[in-house]
RODO-2510 file (C-alpha; in nm, 4 decimals, decimal comma):
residues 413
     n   res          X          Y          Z
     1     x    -0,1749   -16,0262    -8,9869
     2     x    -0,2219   -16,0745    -8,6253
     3     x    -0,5138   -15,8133    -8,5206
     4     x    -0,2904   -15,7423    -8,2011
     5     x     0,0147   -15,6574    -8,4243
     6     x     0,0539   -15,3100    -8,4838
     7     x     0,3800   -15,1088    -8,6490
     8     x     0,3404   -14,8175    -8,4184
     9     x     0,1778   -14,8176    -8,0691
    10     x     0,0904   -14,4240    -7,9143
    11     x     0,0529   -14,4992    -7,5712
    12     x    -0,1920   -14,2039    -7,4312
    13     x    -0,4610   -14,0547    -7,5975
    14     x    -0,4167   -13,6956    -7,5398
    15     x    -0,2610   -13,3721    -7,7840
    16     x     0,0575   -13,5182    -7,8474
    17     x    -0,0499   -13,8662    -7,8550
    18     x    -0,3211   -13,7621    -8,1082
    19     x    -0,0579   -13,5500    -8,3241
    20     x     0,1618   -13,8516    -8,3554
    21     x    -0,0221   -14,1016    -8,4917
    22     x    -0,2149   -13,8568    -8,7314
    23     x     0,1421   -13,6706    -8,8621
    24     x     0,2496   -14,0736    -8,8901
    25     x    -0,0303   -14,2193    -9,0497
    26     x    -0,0098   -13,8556    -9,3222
    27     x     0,3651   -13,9437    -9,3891
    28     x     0,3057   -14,3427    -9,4104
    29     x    -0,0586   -14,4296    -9,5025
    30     x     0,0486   -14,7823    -9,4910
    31     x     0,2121   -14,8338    -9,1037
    32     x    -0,0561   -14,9797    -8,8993
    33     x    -0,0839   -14,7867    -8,6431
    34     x    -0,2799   -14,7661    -8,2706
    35     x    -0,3569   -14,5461    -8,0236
    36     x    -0,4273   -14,6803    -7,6709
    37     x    -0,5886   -14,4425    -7,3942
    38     x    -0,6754   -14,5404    -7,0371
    39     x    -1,0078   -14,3621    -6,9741
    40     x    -1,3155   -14,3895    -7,1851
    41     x    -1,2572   -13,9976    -7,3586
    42     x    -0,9722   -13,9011    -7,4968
    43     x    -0,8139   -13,5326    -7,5448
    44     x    -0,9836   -13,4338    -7,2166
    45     x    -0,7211   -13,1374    -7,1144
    46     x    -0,7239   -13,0268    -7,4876
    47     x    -1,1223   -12,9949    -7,3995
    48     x    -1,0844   -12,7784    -7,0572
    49     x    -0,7663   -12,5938    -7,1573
    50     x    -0,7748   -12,1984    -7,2417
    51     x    -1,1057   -12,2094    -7,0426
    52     x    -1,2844   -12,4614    -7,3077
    53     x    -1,1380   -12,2269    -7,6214
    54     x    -0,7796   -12,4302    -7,6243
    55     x    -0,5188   -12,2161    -7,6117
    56     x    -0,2797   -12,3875    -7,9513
    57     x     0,0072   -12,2234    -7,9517
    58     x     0,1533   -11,8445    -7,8535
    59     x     0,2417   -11,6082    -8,1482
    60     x     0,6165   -11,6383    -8,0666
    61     x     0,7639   -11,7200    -8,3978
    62     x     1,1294   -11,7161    -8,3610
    63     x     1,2936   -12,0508    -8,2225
    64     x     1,4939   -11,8529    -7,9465
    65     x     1,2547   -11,6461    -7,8060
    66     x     1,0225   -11,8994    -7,8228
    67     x     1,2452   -12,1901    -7,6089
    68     x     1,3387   -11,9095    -7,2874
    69     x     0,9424   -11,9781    -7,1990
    70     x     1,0500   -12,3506    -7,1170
    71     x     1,2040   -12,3295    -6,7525
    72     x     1,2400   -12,7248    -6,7981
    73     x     1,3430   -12,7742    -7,1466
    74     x     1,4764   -12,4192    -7,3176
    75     x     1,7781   -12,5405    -7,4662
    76     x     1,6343   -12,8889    -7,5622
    77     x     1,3972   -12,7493    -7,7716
    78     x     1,5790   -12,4789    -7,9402
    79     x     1,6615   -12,7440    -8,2033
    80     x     1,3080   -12,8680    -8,2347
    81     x     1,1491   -12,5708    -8,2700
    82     x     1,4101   -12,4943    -8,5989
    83     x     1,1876   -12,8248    -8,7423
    84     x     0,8135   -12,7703    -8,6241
    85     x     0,7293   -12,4680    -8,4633
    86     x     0,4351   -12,2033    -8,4256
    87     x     0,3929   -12,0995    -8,8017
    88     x     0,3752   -12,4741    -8,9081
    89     x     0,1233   -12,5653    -8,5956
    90     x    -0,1005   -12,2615    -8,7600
    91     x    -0,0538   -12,3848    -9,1119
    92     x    -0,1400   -12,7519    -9,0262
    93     x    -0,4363   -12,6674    -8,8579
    94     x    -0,5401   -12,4203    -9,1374
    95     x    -0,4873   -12,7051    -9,3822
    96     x    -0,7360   -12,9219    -9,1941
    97     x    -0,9803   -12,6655    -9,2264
    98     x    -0,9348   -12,4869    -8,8420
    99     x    -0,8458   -12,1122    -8,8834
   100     x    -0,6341   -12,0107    -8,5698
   101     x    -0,6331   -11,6294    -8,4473
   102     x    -0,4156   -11,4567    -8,1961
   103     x    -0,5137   -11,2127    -7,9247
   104     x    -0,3694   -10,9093    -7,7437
   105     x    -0,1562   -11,1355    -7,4730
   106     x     0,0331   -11,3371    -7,7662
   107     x    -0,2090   -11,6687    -7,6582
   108     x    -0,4123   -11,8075    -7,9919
   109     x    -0,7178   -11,9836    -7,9944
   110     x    -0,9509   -12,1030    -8,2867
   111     x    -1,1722   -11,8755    -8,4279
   112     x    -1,4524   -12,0777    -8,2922
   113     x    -1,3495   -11,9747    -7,9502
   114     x    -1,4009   -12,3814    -7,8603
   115     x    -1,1831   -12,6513    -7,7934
   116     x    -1,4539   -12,8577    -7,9613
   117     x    -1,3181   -12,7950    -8,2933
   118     x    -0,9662   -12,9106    -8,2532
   119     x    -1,0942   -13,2380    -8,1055
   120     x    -1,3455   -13,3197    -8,4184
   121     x    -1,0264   -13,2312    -8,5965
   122     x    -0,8208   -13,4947    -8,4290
   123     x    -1,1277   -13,7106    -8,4924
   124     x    -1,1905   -13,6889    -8,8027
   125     x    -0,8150   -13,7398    -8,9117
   126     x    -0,7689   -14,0455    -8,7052
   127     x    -1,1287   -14,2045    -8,8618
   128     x    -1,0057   -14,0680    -9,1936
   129     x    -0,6644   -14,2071    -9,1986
   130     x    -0,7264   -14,5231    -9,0221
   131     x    -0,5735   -14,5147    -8,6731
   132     x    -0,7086   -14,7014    -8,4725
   133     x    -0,8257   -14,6416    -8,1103
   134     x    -0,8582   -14,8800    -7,8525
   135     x    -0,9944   -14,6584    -7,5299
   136     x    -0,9991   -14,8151    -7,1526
   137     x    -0,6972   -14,9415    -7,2318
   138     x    -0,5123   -14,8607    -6,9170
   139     x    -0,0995   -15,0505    -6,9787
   140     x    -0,0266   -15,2391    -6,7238
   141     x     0,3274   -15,3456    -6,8602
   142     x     0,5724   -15,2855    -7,1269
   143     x     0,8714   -15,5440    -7,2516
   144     x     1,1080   -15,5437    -7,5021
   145     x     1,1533   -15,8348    -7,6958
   146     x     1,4070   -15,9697    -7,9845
   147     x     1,2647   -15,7366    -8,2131
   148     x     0,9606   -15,5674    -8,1323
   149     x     0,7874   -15,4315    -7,7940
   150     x     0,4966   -15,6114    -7,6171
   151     x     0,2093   -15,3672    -7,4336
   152     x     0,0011   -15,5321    -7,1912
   153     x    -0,2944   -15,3417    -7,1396
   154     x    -0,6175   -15,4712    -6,8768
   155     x    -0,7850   -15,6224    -7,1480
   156     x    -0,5189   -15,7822    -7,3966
   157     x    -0,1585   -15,7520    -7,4968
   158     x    -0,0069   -15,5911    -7,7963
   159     x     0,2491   -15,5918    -8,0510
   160     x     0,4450   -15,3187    -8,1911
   161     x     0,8085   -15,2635    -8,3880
   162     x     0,8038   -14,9246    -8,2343
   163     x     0,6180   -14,7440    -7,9284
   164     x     0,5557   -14,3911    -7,8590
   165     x     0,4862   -14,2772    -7,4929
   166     x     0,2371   -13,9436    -7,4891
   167     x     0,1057   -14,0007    -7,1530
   168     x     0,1660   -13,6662    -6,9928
   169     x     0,2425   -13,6777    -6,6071
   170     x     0,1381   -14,0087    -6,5343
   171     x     0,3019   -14,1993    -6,2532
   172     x     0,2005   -14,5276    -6,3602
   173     x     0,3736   -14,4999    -6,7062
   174     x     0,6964   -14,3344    -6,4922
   175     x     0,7045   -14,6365    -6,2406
   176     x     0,7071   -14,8641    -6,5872
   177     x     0,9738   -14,6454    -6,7534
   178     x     1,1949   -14,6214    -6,4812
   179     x     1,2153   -15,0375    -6,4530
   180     x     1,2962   -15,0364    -6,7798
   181     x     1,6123   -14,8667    -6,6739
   182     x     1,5193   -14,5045    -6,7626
   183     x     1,5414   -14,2201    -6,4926
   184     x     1,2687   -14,0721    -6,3850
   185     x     1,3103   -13,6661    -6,2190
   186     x     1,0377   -13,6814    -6,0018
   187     x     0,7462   -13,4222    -6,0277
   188     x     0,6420   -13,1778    -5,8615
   189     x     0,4132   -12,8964    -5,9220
   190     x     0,4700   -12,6050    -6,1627
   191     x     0,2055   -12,3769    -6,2686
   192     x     0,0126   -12,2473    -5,9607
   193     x    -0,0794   -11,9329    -5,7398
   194     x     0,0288   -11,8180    -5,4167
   195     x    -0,2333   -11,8553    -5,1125
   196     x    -0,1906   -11,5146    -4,9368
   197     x    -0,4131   -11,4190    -4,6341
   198     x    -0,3597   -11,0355    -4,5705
   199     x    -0,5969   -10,7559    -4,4532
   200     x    -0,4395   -10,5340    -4,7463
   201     x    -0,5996   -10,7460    -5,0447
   202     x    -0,9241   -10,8890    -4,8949
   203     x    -1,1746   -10,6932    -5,0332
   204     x    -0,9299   -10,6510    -5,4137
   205     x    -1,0383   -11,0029    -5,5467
   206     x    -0,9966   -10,8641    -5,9443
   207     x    -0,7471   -10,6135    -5,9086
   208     x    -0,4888   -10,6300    -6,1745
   209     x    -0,1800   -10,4357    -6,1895
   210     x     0,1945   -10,4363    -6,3573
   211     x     0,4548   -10,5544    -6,1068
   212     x     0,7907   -10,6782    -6,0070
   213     x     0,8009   -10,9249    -5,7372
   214     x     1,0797   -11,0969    -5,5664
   215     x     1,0484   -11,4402    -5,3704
   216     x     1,2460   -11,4389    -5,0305
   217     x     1,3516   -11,7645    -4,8380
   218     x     1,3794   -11,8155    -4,4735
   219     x     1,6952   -11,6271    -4,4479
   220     x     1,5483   -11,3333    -4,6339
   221     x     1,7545   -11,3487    -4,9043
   222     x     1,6568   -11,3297    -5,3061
   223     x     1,6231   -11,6400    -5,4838
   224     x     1,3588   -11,5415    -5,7441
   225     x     1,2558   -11,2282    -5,9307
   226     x     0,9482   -11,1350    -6,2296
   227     x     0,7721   -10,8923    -6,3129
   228     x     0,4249   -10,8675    -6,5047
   229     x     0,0670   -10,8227    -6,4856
   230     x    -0,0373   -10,9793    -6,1170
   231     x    -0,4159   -11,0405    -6,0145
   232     x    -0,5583   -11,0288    -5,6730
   233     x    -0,7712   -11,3567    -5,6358
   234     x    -0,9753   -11,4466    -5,3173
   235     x    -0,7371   -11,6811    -5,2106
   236     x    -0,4028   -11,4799    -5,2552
   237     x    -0,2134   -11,3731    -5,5931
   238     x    -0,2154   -11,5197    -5,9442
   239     x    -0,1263   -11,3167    -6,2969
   240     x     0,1185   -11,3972    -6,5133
   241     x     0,4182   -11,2481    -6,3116
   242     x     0,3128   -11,5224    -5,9882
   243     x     0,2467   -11,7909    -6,2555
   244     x     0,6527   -11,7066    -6,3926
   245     x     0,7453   -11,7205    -6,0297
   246     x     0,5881   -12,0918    -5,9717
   247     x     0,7130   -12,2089    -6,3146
   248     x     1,0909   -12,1207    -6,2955
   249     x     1,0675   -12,1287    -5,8931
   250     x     0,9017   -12,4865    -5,9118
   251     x     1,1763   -12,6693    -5,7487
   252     x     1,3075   -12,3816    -5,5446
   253     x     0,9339   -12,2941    -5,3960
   254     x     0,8820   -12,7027    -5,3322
   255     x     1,1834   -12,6758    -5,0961
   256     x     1,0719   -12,3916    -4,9212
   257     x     0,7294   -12,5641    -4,8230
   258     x     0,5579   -12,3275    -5,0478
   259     x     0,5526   -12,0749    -4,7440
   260     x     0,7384   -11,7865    -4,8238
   261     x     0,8012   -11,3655    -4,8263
   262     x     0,7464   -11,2197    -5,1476
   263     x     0,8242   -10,8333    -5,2116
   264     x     0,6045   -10,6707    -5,4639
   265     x     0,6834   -10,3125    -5,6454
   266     x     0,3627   -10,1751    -5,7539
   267     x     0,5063    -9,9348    -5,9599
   268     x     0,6985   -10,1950    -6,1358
   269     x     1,0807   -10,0616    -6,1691
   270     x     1,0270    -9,7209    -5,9371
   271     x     1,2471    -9,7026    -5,6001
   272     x     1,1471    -9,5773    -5,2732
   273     x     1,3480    -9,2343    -5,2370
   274     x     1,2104    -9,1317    -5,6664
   275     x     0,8987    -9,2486    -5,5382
   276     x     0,9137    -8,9935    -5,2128
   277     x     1,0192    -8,6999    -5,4127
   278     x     0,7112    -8,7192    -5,6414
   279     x     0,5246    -8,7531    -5,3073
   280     x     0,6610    -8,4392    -5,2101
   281     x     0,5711    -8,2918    -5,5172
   282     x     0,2086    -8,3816    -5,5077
   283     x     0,1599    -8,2271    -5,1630
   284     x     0,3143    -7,8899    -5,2917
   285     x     0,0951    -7,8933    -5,6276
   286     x    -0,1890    -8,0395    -5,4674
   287     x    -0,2567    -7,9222    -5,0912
   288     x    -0,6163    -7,9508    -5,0701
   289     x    -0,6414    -8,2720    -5,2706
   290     x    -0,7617    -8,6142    -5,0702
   291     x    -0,5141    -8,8184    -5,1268
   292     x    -0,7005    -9,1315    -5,1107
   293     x    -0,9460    -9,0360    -5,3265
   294     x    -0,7110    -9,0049    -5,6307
   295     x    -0,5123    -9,2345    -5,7092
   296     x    -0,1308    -9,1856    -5,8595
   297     x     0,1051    -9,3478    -6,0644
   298     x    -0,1806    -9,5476    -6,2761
   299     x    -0,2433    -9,7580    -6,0027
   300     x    -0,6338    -9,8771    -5,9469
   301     x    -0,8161    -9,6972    -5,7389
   302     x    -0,9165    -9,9992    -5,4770
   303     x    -0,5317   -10,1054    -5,4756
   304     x    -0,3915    -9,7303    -5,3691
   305     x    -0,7134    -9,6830    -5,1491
   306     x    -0,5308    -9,9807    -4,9887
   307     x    -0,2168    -9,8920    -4,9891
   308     x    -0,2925    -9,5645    -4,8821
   309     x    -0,4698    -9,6843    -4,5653
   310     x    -0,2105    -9,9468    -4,5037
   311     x     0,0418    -9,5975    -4,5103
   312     x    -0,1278    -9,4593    -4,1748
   313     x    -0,3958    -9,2173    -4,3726
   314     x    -0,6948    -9,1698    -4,3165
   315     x    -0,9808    -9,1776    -4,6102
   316     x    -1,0506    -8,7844    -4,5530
   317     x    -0,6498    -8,6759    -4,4898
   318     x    -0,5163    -8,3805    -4,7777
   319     x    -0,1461    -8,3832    -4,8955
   320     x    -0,1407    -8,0458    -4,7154
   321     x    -0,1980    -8,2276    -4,3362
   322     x     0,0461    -8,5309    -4,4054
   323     x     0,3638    -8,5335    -4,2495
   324     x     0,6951    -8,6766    -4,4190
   325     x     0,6660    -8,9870    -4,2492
   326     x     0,3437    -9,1103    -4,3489
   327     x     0,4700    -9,0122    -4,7207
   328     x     0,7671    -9,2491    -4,6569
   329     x     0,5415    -9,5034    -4,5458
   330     x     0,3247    -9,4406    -4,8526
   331     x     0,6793    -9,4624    -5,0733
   332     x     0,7516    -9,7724    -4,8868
   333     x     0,4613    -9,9695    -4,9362
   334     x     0,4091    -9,8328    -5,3307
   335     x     0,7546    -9,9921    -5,4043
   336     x     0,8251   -10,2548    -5,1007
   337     x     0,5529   -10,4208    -4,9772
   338     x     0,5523   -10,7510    -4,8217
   339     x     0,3411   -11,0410    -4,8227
   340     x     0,3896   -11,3658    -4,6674
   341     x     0,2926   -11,6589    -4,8790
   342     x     0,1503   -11,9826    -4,7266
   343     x     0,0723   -12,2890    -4,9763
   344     x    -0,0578   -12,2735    -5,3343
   345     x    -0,3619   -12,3359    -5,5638
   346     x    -0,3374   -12,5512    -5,9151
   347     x    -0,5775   -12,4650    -6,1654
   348     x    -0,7365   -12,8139    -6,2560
   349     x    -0,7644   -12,7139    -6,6283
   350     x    -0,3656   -12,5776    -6,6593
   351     x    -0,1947   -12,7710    -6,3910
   352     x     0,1377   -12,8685    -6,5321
   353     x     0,4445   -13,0824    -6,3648
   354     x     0,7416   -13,0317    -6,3721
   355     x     0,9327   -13,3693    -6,3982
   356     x     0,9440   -13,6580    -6,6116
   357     x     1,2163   -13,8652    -6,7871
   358     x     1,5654   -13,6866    -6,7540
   359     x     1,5968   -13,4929    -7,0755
   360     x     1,9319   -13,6641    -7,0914
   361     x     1,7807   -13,9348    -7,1897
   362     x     1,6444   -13,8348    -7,4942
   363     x     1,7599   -13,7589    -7,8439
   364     x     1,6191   -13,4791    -7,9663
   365     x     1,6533   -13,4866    -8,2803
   366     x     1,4099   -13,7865    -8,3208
   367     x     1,2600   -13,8007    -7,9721
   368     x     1,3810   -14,1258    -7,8832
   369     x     1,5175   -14,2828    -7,5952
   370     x     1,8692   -14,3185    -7,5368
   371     x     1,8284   -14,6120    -7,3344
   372     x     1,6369   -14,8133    -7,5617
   373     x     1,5764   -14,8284    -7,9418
   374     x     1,2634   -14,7945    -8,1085
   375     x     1,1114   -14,5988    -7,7901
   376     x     1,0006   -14,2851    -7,8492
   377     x     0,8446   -13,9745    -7,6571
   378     x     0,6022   -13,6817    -7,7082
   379     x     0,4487   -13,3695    -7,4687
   380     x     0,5025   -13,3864    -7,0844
   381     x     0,6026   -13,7255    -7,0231
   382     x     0,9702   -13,6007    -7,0560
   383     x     1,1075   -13,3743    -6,7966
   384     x     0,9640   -13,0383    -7,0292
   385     x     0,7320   -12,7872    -6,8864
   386     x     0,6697   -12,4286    -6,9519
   387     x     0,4625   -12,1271    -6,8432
   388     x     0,1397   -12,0515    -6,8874
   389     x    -0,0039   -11,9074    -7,2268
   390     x    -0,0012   -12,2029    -7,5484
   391     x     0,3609   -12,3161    -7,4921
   392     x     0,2873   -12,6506    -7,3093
   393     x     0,0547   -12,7725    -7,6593
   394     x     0,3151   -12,6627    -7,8772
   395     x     0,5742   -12,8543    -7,6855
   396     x     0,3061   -13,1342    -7,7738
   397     x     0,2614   -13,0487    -8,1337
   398     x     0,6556   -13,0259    -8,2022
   399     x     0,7851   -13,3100    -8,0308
   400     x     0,5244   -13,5433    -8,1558
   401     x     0,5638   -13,4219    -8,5306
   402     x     0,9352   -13,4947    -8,5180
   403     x     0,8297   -13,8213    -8,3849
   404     x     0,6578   -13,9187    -8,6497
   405     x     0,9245   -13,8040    -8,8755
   406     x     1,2027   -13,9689    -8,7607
   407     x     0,9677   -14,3225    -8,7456
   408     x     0,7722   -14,2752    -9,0506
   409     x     1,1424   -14,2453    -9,2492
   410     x     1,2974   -14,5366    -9,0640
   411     x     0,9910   -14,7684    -9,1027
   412     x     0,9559   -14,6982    -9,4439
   413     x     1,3337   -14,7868    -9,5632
***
């Protein structure tokens, strides 16, 4: 057989790509099948995700609750996740000898606390099972032919009955997709944090506290809402209620120039005029009390110290000695303040795109392309995304195990 021949071609050598050919290769031992990867190492964001621990999946184990954390994608992958979903990811990983565990915020990791051990997983499978994998093989162009698909990479071209494209967010792979008549939503950005300069945070780089937040456009009208932890960073605001906010927002933030008002409520779901009357209640119960140096409502001591300041008080000022404006202003700021919001920051490690080929595009029962036969997908390439927190790898994991399904029972008819 022609040593450029191959059954099955996984173009990208990343989680999903990786998943695919091993879940193929378990189902049919005898498909020969390739994996081709531009760069000399492979599973490089499976190495620096979760910090270097690689965050595998989120302990969300019911299909529908599961999909709403997909702002690109939820009711795509409901189906899906009825196939493959976080309970098999766990048990196919504990089969192959990696124990998983699951922490306070949902996100698991293995117990090794290093991405390490998934990759010498991946490794070993691939060297066990016989895929093979052909790295700096950067594809330069894809054809269909009669029967089969031709892959020409820099170095040689390739044969295969069927191809699988796991190349993530890759522009190069897009631009080759969309001339083979496939639409393309362009990307843009979809996991980041907000670039804030204001006096009131400076000096609160660390500060974490439980918010709601709503984005306001030019007009100063609502067009986004969260709520959720949010963490003062030295360059604005991240947390998981901003990272919501960029995932869901991604197109809406994009056409707002990523400059922006947001309005956060420190004390999450609290108005201004409850907020005043406990104010009023404090200065009765506690007249001689500095009000800056005790903070209320469970809110860290740097943040009301801020907040207080920001309210017209001074550091040595006693509930007694404070009028009732200065107590609205304090009620105002608690539950209304502003911020204005000038660019964003991407995390190298997480940085996610929204975008990809139009989900119309593909069957999702199989994965495969609508427009052509035999042309399957797996992980971002496809116009899927989600927030922050496992959800992205187990869109990997699923889609490229019913991938491998759907071609392991067709090839072996």
């Amino acid at each position: 057989m022609d040593t450029n021949a191959f059954d099955v071609i996984v173009i990208g050598g990343g989680a999903a790509g990786f998943f695919a050919a091993i879940n193929l290769k378990t189902k049919a031992p005898n498909l020969k099948v390739a994996i081709l990867e531009r760069g000399s190492q492979v599973l490089t964001k499976v190495k620096i995700s979760g910090g270097g621990r690689c965050n595998v999946t989120h302990g969300e184990f019911i299909p529908s609750e599961l999909s709403k954390n997909y702002p690109r994608g939820e009711k795509e992958l409901l189906g899906p996740f009825h196939t493959f979903m976080t309970g098999d990811t766990l048990a196919w990983f504990e089969e192959r000898g990696v124990n998983i565990k699951m922490e306070e915020d949902g996100r698991m990791f293995p117990v090794s606390n290093t991405s390490q051990t998934i990759i010498d997983c991946f490794l070993n499978q691939i060297a066990t099972l016989g895929v093979s994998l052909l790295k700096e093989h950067p594809v330069k162009e894809i054809h269909k032919l009669e029967h089969s698909w031709s892959v020409t990479t820099t170095n040689k071209t390739l044969l295969a009955q069927k191809i699988v494209i796991a190349t993530g967010s890759n522009p190069k792979i897009w631009n080759i997709l969309s001339a083979l008549k496939h639409t393309i939503v362009p990307p843009v950005a979809s996991l980041f944090t907000f670039n804030i300069k204001d006096q009131r945070i400076l000096d609160l780089p660390g500060v974490s506290s439980q918010v709601s937040i709503k984005v306001m456009d030019q007009k100063g009208k609502v067009v986004l809402q969260s709520e959720g932890p949010l963490l003062i960073t030295h360059w604005g605001m991240s947390g998981p209620a901003i990272l919501k906010l960029s995932a869901w927002g991604a197109r809406i933030l994009e056409a707002l120039d990523y400059t922006f008002t947001i309005v956060v409520n420190w004390l999450l779901d609290q108005n201004q005029e409850d907020v005043l009357r406990r104010l009023l209640k404090l200065k009765t119960k506690h007249p001689k009390q500095t009000i800056a140096k005790y903070p209320q409502f469970d809110i860290p001591k740097r943040l009301w110290q801020s907040i207080v300041k920001t309210s017209g008080i001074t550091p040595v000022e006693i509930w007694a000695d404070i009028p009732k404006s200065k107590l609205q202003n304090l009620a105002q700021q608690l539950t209304q303040s502003y911020f204005e919001v000038s660019g964003k920051s991407t995390f190298k490690e997480e940085f996610v795109t929204a975008g990809g080929v139009a989900l119309e595009e593909v069957n999702f029962k199989t994965f495969e392309s609508r427009v052509h036969p035999n042309l399957y997908f797996a992980g971002e390439v496809i116009n899927v995304d989600a927030i922050t927190g496992g959800f992205n790898f187990q869109n990997a994991w699923t889609s490229a195990y019913i991938v491998s399904k759907a071609i392991s029972q067709d090839l072996q008819q």
